[in-house]
C-alpha positions as CSV (number, residue, x, y, z in Angstrom):
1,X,0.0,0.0,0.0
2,X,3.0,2.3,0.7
3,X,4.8,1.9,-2.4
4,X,1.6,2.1,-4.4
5,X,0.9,5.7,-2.8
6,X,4.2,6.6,-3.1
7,X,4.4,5.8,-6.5
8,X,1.4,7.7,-7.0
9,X,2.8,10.9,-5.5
10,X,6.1,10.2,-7.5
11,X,3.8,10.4,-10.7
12,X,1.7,13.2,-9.8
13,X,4.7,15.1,-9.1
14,X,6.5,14.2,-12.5
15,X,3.5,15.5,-14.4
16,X,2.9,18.7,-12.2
17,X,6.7,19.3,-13.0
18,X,5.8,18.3,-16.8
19,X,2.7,20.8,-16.3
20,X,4.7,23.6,-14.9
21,X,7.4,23.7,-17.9
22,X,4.2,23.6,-20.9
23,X,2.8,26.5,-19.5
24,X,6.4,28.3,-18.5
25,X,6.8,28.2,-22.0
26,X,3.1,29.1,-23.1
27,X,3.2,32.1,-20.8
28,X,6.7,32.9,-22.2
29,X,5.0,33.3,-25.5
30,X,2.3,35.6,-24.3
31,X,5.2,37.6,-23.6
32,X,7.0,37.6,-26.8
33,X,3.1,38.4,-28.4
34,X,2.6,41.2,-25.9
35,X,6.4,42.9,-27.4
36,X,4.9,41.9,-30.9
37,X,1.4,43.5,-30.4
38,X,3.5,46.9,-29.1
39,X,5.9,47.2,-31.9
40,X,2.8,46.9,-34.2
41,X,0.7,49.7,-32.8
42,X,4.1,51.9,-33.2
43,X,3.9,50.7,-37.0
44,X,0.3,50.6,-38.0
45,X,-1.4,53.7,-36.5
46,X,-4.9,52.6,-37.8
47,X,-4.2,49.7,-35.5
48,X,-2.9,51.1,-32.8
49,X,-6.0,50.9,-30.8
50,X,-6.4,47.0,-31.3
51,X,-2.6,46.5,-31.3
52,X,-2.3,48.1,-27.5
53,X,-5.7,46.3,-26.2
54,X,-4.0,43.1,-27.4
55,X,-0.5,43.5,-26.0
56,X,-2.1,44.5,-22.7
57,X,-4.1,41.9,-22.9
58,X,-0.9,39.3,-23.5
59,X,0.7,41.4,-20.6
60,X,-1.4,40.7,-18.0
61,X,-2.0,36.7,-19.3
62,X,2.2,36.5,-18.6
63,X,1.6,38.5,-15.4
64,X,-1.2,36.1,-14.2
65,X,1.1,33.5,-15.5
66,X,3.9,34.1,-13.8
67,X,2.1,33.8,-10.7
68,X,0.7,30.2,-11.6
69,X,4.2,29.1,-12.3
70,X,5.2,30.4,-8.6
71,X,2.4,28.7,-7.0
72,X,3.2,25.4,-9.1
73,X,6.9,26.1,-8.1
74,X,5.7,26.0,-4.0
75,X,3.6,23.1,-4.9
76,X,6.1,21.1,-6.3
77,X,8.9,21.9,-3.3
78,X,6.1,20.5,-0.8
79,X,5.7,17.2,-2.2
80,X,8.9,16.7,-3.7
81,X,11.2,14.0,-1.7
């Protein structure tokens, strides 16, 4: 019964880990899009509007995202072994 649970705890923490690193990298883009978003409503001034309510919108996803990734990170130092 031990080593079942235990095994159990070992896997859940693999794919939290797994977890954590997809959406590092999904929030990292949300980042890049943000900068992409702002250079474009420098360029395009018909755009600029839509441009700037996207890359804040991007911003604050990464922001919000950055916090998930923090909680995961305290998550993951609890139940690791």
């Amino acid at each position: 019964m031990l080593r079942e649970t235990k095994r159990k705890y070992e896997k859940m923490l693999d794919l939290c880990k797994i977890m954590s690193l997809q959406y590092s990298a999904a929030f990292e883009t949300q980042k890049q899009l943000a900068d992409l978003f702002s250079d474009l409503a420098q360029k395009s001034p018909e755009l600029i509007d839509e441009c700037n309510i996207n890359a804040e919108t991007q911003r604050q996803i990464y922001r919000n995202g950055e916090i998930l990734i923090s909680i995961f990170r305290i998550f993951l130092s609890k139940i690791s072994f």
